[in-house]
C-alpha positions as CSV (number, residue, x, y, z in Angstrom):
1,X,-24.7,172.1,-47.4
2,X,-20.7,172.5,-47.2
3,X,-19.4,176.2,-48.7
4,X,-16.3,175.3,-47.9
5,X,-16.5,173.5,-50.6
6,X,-17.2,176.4,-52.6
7,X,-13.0,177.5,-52.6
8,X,-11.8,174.2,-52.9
9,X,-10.0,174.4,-56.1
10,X,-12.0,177.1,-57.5
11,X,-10.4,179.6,-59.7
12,X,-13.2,182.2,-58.5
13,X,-12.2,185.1,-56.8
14,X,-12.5,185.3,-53.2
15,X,-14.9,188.1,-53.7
16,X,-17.1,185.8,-55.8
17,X,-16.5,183.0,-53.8
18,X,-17.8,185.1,-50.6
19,X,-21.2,186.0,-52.7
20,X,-21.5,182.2,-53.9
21,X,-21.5,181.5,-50.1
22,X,-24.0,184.2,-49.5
23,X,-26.6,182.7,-52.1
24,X,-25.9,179.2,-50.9
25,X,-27.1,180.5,-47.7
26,X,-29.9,182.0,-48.5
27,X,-31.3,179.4,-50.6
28,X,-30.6,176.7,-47.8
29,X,-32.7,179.3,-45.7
30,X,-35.5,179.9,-48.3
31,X,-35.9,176.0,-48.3
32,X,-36.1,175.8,-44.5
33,X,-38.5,178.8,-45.0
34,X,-40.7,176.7,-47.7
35,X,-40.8,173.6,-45.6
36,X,-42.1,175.5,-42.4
37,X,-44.9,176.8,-44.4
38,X,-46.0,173.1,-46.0
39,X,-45.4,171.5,-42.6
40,X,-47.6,174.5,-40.9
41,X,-50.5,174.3,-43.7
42,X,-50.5,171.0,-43.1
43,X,-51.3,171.2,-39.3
44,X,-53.6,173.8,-40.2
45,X,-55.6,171.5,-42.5
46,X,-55.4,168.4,-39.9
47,X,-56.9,170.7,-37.4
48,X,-59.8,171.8,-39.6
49,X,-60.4,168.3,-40.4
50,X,-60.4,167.4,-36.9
51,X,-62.7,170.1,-36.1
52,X,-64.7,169.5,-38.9
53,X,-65.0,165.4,-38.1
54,X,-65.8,166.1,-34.5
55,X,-68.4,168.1,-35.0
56,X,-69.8,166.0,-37.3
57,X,-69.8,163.4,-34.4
58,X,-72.2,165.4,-32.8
């Protein structure tokens, strides 16, 4: 994601621009945020399954 993008051309304020940057940021974190969490409950399922499928080996 490019803010500098943000002021290029923009007839925003540089006050507004600044908070537009802000909210770009933290929606680029929350999404970073949101992918941890899928990739981690998906490791936590796998090693269920795997538990659950060597046990059942047994």
């Amino acid at each position: 994601m490019d803010i500098s993008l943000v002021s290029g051309g923009s007839a925003m304020t540089p006050e507004v621009q600044a908070q537009y940057g802000v909210k770009l940021i933290q929606m680029a974190r929350a999404s970073e945020e949101a992918a941890a969490s899928v990739i981690l409950d998906a490791v936590e399922i796998s090693k269920e399954a795997m538990d659950k499928f060597l046990a059942e080996r047994e």
